[in-house]
C-alpha positions as CSV (number, residue, x, y, z in Angstrom):
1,X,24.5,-6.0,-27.1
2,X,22.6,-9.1,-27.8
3,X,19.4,-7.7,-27.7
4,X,16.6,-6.0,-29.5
5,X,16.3,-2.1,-29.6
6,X,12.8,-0.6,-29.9
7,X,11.3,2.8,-30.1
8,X,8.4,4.3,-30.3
9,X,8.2,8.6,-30.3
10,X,5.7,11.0,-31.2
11,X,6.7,14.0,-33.6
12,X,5.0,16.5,-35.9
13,X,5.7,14.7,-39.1
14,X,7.0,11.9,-40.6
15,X,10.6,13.5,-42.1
16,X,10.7,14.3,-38.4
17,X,10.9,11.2,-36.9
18,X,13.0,9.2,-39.4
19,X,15.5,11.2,-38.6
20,X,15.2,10.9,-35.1
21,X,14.9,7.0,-35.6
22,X,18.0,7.4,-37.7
23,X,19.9,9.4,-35.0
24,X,18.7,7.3,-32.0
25,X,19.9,3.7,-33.9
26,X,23.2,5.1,-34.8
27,X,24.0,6.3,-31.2
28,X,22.8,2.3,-30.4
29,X,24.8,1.3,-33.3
30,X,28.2,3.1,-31.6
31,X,27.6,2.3,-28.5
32,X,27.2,-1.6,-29.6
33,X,30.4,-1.0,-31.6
34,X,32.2,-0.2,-28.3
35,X,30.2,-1.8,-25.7
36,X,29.4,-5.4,-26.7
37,X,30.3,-8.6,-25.8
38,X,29.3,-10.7,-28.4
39,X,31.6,-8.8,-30.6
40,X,35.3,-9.7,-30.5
41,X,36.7,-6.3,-32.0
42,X,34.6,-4.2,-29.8
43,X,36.4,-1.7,-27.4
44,X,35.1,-3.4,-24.2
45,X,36.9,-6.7,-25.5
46,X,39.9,-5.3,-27.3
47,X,40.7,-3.0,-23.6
48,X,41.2,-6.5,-21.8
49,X,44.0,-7.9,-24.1
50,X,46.7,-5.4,-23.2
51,X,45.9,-3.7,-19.8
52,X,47.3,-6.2,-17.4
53,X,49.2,-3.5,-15.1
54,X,49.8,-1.3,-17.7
55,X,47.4,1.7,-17.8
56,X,45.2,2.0,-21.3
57,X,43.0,4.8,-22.5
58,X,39.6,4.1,-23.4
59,X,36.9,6.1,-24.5
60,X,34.6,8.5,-23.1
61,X,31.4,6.4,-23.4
62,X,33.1,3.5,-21.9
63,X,35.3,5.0,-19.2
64,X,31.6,6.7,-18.2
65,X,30.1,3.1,-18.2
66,X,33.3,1.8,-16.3
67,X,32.9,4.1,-13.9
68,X,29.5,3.6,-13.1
69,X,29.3,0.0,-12.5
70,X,32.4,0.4,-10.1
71,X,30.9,3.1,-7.8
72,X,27.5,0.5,-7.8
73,X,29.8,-2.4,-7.0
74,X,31.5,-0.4,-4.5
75,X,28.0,0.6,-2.8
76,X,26.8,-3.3,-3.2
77,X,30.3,-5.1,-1.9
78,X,30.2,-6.4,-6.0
79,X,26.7,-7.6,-5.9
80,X,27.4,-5.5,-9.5
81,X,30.6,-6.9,-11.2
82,X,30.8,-6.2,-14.5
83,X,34.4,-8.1,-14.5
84,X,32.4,-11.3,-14.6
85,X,33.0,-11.9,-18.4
86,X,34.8,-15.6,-18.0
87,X,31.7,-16.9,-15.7
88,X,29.8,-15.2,-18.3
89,X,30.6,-17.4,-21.2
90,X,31.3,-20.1,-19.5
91,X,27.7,-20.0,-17.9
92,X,26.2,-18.8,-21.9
93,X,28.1,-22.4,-22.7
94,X,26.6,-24.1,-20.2
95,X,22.8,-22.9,-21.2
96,X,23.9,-24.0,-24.9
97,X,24.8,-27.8,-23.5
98,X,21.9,-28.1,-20.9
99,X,24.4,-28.7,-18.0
100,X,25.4,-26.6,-15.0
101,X,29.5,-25.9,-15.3
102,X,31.7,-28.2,-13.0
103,X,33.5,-26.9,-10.1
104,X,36.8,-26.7,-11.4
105,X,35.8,-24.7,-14.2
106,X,33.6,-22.4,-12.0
107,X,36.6,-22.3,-9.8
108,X,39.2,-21.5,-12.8
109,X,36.7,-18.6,-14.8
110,X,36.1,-17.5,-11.1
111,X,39.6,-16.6,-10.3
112,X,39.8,-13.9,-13.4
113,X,37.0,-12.0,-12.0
114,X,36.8,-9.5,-9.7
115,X,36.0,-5.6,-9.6
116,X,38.8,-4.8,-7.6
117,X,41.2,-6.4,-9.5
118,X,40.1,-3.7,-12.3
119,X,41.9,-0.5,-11.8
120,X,40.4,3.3,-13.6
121,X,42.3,6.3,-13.2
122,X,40.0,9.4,-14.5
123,X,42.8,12.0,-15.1
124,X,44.0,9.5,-17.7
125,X,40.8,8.4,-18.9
126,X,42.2,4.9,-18.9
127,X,41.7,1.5,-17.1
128,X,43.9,-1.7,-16.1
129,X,43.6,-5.1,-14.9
130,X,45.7,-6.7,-12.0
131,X,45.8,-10.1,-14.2
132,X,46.0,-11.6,-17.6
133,X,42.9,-13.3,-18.8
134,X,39.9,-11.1,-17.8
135,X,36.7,-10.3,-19.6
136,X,34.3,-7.5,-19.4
137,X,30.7,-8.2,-19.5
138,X,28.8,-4.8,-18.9
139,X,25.4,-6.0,-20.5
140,X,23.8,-5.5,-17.2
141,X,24.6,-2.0,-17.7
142,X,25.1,-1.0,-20.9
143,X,21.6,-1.3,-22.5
144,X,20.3,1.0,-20.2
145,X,23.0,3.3,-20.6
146,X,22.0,2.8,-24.3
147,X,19.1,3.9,-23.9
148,X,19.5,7.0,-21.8
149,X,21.7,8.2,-24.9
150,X,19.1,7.6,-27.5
151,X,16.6,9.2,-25.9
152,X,19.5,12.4,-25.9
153,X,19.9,11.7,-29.6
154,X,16.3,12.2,-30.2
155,X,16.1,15.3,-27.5
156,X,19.1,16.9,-29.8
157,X,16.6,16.1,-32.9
158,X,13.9,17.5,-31.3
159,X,12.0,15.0,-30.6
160,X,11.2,15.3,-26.4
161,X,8.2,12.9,-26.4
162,X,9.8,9.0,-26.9
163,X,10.3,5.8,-25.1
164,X,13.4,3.7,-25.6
165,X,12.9,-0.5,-25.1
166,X,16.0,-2.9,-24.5
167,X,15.0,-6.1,-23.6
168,X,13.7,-5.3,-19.9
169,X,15.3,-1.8,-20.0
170,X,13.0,1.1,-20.7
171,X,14.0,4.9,-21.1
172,X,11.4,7.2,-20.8
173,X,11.2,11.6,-22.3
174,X,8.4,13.3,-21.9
175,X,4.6,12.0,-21.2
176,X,2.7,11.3,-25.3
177,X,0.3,14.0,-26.1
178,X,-2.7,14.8,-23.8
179,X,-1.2,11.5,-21.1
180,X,0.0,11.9,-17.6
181,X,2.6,9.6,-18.5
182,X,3.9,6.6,-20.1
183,X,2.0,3.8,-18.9
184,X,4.2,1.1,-18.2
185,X,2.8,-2.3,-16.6
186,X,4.6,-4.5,-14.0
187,X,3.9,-7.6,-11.6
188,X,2.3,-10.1,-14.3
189,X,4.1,-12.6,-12.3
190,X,5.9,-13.1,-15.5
191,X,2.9,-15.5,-16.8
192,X,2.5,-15.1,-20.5
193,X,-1.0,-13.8,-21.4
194,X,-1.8,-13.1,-17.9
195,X,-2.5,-8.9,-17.2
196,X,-0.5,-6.7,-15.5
197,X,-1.8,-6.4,-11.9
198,X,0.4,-2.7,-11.5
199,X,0.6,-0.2,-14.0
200,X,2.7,2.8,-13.6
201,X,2.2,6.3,-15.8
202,X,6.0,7.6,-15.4
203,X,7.6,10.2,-17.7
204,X,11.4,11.1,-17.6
205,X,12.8,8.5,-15.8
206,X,13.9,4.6,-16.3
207,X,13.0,0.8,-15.1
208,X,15.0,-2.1,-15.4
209,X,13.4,-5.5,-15.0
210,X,15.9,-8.8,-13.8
211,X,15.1,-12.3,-13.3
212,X,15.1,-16.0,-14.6
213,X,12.5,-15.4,-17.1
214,X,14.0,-15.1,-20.2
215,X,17.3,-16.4,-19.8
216,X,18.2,-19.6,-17.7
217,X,19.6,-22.9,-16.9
218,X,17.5,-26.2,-15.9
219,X,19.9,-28.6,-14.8
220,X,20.1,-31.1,-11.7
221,X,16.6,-30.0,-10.4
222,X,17.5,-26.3,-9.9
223,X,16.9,-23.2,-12.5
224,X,20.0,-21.1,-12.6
225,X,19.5,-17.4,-13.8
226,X,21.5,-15.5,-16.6
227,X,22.7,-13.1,-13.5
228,X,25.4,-14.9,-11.9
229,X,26.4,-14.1,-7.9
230,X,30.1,-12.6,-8.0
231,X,31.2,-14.4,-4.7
232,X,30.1,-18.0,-6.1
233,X,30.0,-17.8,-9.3
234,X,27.0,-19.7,-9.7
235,X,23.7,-18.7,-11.7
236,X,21.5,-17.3,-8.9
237,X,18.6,-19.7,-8.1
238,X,16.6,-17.8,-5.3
239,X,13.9,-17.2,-8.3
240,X,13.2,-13.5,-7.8
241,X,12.0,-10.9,-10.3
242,X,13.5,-7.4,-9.4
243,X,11.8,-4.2,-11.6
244,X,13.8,-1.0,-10.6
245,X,12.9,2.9,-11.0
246,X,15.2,5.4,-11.4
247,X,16.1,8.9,-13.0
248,X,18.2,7.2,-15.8
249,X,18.8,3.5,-17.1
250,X,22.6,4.0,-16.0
251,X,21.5,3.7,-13.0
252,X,18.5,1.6,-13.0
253,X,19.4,-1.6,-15.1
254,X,22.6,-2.2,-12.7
255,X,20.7,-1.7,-9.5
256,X,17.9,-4.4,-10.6
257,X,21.2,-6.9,-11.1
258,X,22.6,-5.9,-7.7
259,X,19.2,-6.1,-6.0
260,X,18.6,-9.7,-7.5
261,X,22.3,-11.0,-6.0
262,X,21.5,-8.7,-2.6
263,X,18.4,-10.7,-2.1
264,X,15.1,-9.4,-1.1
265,X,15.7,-7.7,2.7
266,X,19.5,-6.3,1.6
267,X,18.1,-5.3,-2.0
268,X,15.2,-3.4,-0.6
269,X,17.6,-1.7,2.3
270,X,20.2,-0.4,-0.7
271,X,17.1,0.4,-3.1
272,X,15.7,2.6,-0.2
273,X,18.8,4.9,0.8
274,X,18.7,6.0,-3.0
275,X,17.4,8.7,-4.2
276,X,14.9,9.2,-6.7
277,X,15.1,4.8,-6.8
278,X,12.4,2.6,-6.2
279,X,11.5,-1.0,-6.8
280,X,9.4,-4.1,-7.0
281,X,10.3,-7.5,-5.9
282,X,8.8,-10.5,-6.9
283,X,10.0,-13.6,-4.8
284,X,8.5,-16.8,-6.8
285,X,10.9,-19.0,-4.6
286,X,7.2,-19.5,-2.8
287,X,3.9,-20.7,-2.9
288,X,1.9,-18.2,-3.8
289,X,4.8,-15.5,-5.1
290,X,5.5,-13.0,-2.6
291,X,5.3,-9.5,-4.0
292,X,7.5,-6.4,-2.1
293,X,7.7,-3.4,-2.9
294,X,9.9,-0.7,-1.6
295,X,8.6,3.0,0.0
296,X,8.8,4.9,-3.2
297,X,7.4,2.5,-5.3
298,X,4.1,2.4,-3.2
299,X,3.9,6.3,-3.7
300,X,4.6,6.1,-7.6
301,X,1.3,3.6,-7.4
302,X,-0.3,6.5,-5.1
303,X,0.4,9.0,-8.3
304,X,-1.3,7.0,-11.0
């Protein structure tokens, strides 16, 4: 999925845990098998090349993820589009060159996106496209859906006490011996080095951090993020870090890409008639950053 997997669990023994490590990185293993980009025989790229108005069955894992990101693009008016896969590459193409795409191509990769023009029908199991030429990209779901089933693989080992790392997804079991939690910092203000002014102790639940950090574009004065807005097709470029708490990293890793395209006042509005979800945004569009957090997040912070 083009990122790095980490775990870290606590067991009785050692035979214990290598076999949950085992378990856990092959249920990655599958799901990277059948929900990648980067690879060109995966399931999520093979479903594309024969679909166009003729209904195909998929799998269970990625009719699930399918389904998922269309009811959050449905609740966000596709502030979550995980049919973005041509502005995708081109934009991955772009970062590669060091130059923004031109209009015409933006225009042209922009015309093959488009949730609705993805159609999933459940009593099938299956999923088609209204037009040739589409691409999934579900990374900004997938890895936290990833992560939700390793920490299942290492529940099924029994193994209840584990934390799951993808890139800036985290799925959290149960609290490590004799903690409250699993303490997990956020609001550094992404400065390398610098300390984490807010640290959370959370156990059972997931955060998904977005933003410009690790990922971007500086071209023609401006830094365009990795998440691209679905209406423009342009790398977002209103420099805001979004770090999102939920029960599960289904539903946490898209809601911190929909919250970064919402913006700050219509992200915080949809993070707040969630529930169970809660958020911090950082806006670093200004001078000194701006730091707003939502209702639930403030009574996380009262918990610690």
């Amino acid at each position: 999925m083009g990122t790095l997997f980490r775990i870290k669990l606590y067991t009785g023994n050692e035979s214990q845990a290598q076999a949950g490590f085992h378990a856990a990185f092959e249920r990655i293993g599958q799901l990277d098998g059948i929900l990648s980009d980067y690879q060109p025989d995966s399931e999520l790229n093979r479903v594309t090349r024969g679909s166009v108005n003729q209904p195909v069955p998929v799998s269970k894992d990625l009719f699930h993820v399918l389904s998922a990101a269309q009811n959050i693009a449905e609740e966000t008016n596709g502030a979550f589009d995980v049919t973005l896969g041509p502005l995708t590459h081109l934009w991955r193409a772009a970062r590669k060159q060091g130059s923004a795409p031109d209009a015409e191509a933006l225009r042209t990769a922009l015309d093959r996106c488009g949730f609705r023009k993805m159609h999933l029908n459940s009593a099938r199991q299956s999923v088609a496209f209204d037009r040739g030429g589409m691409q999934l990209d579900v990374g900004g779901i997938a890895k936290g859906y990833a992560a939700d089933e390793a920490i299942t693989a290492l529940r099924k080992a029994g193994i209840s006490r584990a934390l799951v790392a993808a890139s800036g997804d985290l799925a959290l079991s149960d609290a490590p011996p004799g903690k409250a939690g699993w303490s997990v910092g956020v609001d550094s203000l992404d400065s390398a080095g610098q300390p984490f002014t807010r640290v959370l102790v959370m156990a059972n639940a997931a955060i998904s951090t977005s933003g410009d950090t690790e990922q971007h574009l500086d071209a023609g004065g401006k830094r365009y993020s990795h998440i691209i807005d679905p209406k423009t097709g342009a790398g977002l470029t209103n420099r805001l870090t979004v770090t999102v708490m939920a029960r599960n990293g289904i539903e946490a890793d898209p809601a911190a890409t929909a919250v970064s395209v919402l913006g700050r006042d219509k992200g915080l509005a949809f993070v707040e008639q969630k529930p169970g979800m809660a958020a911090l945004l950082v806006d670093r569009s200004e001078n000194p950053a701006v730091v707003t957090a939502s209702r639930r997040f403030e009574l996380l912070r009262s918990l610690d």
